[in-house]
VMD Tcl script that draws the C-alpha trace (Angstrom):
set ca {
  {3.95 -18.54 27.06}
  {0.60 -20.29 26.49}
  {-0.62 -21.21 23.44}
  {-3.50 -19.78 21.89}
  {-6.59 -21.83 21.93}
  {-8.77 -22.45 18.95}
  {-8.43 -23.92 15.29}
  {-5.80 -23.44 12.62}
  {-8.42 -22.73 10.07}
  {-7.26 -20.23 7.44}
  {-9.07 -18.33 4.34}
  {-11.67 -15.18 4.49}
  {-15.19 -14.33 5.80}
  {-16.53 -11.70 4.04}
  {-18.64 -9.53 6.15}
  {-21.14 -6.86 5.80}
  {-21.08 -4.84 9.10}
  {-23.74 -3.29 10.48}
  {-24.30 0.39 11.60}
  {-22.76 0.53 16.10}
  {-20.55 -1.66 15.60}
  {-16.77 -1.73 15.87}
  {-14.96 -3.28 13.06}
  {-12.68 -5.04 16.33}
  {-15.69 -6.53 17.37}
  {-16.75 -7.85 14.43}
  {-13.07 -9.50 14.13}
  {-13.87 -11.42 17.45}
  {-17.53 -12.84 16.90}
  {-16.13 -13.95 13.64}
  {-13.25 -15.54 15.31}
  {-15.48 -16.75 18.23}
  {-17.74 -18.09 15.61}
  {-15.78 -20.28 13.95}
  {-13.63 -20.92 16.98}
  {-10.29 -19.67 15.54}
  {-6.64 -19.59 16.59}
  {-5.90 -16.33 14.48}
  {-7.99 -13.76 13.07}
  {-8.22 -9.61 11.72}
  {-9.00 -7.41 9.25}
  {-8.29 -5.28 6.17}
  {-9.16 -1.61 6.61}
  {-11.03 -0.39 9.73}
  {-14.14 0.91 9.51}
  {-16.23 3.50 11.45}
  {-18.54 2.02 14.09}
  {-21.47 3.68 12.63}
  {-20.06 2.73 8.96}
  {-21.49 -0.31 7.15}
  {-20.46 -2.21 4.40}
  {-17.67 -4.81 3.32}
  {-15.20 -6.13 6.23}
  {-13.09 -8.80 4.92}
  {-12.00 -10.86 7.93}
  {-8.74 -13.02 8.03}
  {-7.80 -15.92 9.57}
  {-5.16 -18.01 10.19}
  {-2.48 -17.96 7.08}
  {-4.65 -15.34 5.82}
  {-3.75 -12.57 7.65}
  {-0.36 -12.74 5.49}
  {-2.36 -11.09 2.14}
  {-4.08 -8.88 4.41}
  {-1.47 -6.00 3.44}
  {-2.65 -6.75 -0.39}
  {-6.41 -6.15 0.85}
  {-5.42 -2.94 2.38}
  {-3.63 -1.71 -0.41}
  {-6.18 -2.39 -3.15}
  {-8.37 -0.01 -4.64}
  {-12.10 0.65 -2.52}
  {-15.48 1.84 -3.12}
  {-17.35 4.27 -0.55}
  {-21.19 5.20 -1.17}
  {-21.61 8.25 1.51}
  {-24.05 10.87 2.44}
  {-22.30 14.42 3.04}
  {-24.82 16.89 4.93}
  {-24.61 20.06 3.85}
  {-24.47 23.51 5.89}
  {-23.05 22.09 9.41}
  {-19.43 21.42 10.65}
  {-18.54 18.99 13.13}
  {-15.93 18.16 15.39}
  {-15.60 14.74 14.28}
  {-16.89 15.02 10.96}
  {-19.72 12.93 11.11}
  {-23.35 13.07 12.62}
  {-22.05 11.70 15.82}
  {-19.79 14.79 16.78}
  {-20.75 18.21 18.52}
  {-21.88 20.68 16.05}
  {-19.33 23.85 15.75}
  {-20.06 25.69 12.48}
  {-23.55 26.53 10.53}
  {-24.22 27.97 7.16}
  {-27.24 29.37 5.22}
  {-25.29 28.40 1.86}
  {-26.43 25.64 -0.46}
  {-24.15 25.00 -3.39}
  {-26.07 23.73 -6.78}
  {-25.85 20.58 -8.46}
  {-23.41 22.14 -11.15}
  {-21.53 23.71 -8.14}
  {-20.82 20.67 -6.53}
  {-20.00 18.44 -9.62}
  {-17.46 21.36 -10.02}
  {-15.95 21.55 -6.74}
  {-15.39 17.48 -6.98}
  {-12.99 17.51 -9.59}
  {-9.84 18.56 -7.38}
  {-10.45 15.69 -5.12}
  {-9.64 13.54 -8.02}
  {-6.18 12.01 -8.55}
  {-3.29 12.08 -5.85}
  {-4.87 14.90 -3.57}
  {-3.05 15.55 -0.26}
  {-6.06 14.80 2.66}
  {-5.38 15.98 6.28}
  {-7.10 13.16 8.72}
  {-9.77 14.01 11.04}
  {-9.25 15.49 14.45}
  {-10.85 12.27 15.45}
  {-8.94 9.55 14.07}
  {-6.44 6.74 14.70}
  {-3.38 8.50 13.66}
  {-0.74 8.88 15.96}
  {0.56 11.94 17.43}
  {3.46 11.69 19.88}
  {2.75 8.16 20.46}
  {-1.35 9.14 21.51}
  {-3.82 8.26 18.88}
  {-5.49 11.24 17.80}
  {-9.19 10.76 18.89}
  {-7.90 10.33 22.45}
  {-6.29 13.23 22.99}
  {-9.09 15.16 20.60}
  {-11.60 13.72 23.32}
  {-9.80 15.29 25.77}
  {-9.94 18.81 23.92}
  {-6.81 19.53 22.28}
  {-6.29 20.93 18.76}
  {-3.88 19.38 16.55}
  {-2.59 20.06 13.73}
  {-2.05 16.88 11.92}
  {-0.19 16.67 8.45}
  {-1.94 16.17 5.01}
  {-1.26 12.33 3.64}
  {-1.25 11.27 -0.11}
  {-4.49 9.52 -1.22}
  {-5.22 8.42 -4.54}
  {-8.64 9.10 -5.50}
  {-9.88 6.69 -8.73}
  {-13.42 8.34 -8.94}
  {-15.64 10.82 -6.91}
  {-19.23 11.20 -8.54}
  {-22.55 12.78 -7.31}
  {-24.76 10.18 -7.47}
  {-28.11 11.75 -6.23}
  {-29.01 15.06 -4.57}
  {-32.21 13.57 -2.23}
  {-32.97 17.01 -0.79}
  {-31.13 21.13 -0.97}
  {-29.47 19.67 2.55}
  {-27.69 16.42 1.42}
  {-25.71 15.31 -1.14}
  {-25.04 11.30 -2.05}
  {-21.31 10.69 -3.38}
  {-19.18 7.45 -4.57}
  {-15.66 7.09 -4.12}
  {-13.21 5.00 -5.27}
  {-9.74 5.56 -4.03}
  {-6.53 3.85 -2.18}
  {-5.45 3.14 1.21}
  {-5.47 5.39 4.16}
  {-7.98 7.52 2.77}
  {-10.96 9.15 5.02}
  {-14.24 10.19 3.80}
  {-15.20 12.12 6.38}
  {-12.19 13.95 5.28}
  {-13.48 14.59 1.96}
  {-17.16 15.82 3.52}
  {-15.49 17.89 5.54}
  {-13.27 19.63 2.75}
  {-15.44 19.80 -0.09}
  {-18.29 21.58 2.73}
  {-14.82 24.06 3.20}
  {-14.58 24.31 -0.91}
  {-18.46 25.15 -1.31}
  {-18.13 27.74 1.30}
  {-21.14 25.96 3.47}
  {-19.43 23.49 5.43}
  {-20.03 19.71 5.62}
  {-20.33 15.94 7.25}
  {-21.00 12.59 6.58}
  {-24.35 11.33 8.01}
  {-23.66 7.99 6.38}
  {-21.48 5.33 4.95}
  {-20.97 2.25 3.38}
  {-18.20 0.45 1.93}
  {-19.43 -1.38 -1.65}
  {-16.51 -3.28 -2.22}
  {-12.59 -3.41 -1.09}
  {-10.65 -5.28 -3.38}
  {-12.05 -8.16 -4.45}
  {-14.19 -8.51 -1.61}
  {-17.53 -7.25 -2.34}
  {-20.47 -6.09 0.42}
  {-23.34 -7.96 -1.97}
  {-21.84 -11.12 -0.78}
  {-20.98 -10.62 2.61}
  {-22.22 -12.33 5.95}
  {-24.36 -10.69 8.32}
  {-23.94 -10.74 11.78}
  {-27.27 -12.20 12.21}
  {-26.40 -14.74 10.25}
  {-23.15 -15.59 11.54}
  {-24.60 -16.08 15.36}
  {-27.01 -18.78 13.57}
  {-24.51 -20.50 12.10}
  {-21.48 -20.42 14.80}
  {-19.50 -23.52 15.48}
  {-21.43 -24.86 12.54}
  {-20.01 -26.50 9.23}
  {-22.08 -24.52 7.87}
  {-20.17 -20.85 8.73}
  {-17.20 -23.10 8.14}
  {-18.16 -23.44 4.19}
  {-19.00 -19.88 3.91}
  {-14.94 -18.39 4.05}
  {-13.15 -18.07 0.72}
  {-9.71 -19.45 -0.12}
  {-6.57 -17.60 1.25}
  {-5.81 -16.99 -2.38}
  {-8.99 -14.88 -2.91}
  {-6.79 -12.16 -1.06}
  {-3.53 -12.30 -3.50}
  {-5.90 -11.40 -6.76}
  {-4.14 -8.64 -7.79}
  {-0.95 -10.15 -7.85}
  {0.09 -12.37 -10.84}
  {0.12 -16.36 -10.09}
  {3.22 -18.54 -10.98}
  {3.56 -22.24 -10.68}
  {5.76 -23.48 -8.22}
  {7.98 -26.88 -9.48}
  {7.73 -29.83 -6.94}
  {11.06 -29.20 -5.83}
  {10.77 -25.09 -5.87}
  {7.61 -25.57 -3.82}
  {9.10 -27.51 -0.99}
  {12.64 -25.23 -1.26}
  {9.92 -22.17 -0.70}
  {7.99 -23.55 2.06}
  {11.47 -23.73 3.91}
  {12.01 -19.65 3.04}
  {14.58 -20.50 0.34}
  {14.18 -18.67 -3.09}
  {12.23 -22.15 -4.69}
  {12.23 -22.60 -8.86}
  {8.89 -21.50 -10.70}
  {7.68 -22.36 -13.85}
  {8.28 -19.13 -16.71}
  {5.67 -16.56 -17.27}
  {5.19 -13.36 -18.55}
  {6.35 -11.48 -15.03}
  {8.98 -9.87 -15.16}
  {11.91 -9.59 -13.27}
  {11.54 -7.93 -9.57}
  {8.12 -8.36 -9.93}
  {6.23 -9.11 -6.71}
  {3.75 -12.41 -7.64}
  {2.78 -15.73 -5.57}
  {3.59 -19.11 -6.21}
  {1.02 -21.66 -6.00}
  {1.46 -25.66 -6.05}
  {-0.84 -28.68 -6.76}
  {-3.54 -25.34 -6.09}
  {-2.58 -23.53 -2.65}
  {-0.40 -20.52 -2.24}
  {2.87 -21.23 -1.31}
  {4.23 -18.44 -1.08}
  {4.36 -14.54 -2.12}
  {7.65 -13.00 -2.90}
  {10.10 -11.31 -5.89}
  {10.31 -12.96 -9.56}
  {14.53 -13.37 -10.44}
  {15.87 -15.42 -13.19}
  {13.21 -18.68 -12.54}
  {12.76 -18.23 -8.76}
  {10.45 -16.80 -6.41}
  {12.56 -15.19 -3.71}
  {9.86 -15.53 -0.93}
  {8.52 -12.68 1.17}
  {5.94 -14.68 2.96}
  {5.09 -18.05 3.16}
  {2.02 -20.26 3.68}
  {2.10 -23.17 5.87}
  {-1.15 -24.57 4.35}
}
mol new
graphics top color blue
foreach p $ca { graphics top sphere $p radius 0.5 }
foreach p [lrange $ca 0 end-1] q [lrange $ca 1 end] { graphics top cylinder $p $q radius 0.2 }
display resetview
């Protein structure tokens, strides 16, 4: 098998994608960019979407599960009165209403989309049915019917109502969850129908859109020290996890996969956490009795 060509550069580039763009192809100018071996992402987004794509590479791509997990913040645009096929202003229109819900009607209608709500995905999405990913067999005109998923949902607010047509929302909420979903549902709970005309993702974990990269900007700095200073630290992506301090001997029993001695702490035991020595991750795994039992480890 040949080997894959590029550097063995870990840590994150935090990027703020732009509107026609697919989030894979903003994986591979960043990895073209900065001429890396190994590279992805935490949490697709929409090509028309915009906002905070944290992109992994090398070692990082282990915490990438802990980015997808974490808590995220959506600023969206829901129009009011028209359906969709897809859910968004790209799809075919199939539904119309004269109905516009008031403020104090749709501030009401949030409030059950708050909490653990079950959310069915869109006819167009990457879910799989029967081994086909949804969108492709939606494209090709079937119907499914696709089961309702758990989503926790941390906040939904209207945050401005610009015209009787459109309403601006923020969401906060867990993995897996779609907003075009929740346009489309809370259109069905106002009686007037609904779908996102935009979107952008403020933050994802710890990852924040204010500070990403732009595209532009990484084209004028590729193959550059310069991009090369811009990624974070591997251990940016294990911030919600609590930090223990690997012993000399623990660390180098943990970089072998063995369960390696960590200094005590306040975790408790079976708590997941990461061990860290001399200030790099060495591994993440399960606290028992002194020792990390490692999950995955870093070969930093």
């Amino acid at each position: 098998m040949a080997r894959k060509k590029g550097r063995d550069i870990s840590g994150w580039l935090v990027v703020d994608k732009p509107a026609g763009m697919t989030s894979t192809s903003v994986v591979n100018k960043v990895r073209w960019a900065l001429d890396a071996k190994k590279a992805g992402h935490a949490g697709t987004l929409d090509p028309e979407a915009t906002g905070v794509l944290a992109v992994a590479l090398g070692e990082a791509t282990k915490t990438v599960p802990f980015i997808t997990d974490a808590l995220k913040c959506y600023r969206f645009a829901v129009r009011l009165g028209v359906a969709t096929n897809t859910d968004d202003a790209e799809g075919e229109v199939i539904a119309t209403s004269e109905a516009r819900p008031t403020d104090d009607e749709i501030r009401a209608a949030l409030a059950p989309f708050r909490g653990e709500i079950m959310q069915v995905p869109p006819q167009f999405s990457a879910v799989k049915v029967d081994g086909e990913r949804a969108y492709a067999l939606a494209r090709a005109g079937e119907e499914m019917e696709l089961a309702a998923r758990p989503l926790w949902v941390e906040s939904l607010e209207m945050i401005a109502r610009p015209d009787a047509d459109t309403v601006e929302l923020e969401m906060v909420c867990g993995k897996g969850g779609y907003v075009r979903s929740i346009a489309r549902d809370l259109g069905a709970a106002l009686g007037c129908h609904g779908h996102v005309t935009w979107l952008r993702r403020e933050w994802s974990g710890p990852f924040e859109a204010a500070d990403g990269v732009t595209v532009e900007k990484i084209d004028e700095l590729a193959k550059t020290e310069a991009l090369d200073a811009l990624l974070l630290p591997l251990e940016v992506g294990l911030a919600d996890l609590p930090e223990l301090k690997a012993t000399p001997e623990g660390a180098a029993r943990l970089k072998n996969g063995n369960p390696g001695m960590v200094f005590a702490s306040d975790v408790e035991w079976g708590d997941e956490a990461w061990a860290s020595h001399q200030g790099r991750a060495v591994a993440v795994g399960v606290y028992k009795s002194g020792e990390l039992h490692p999950s995955r480890v870093f070969n930093l």
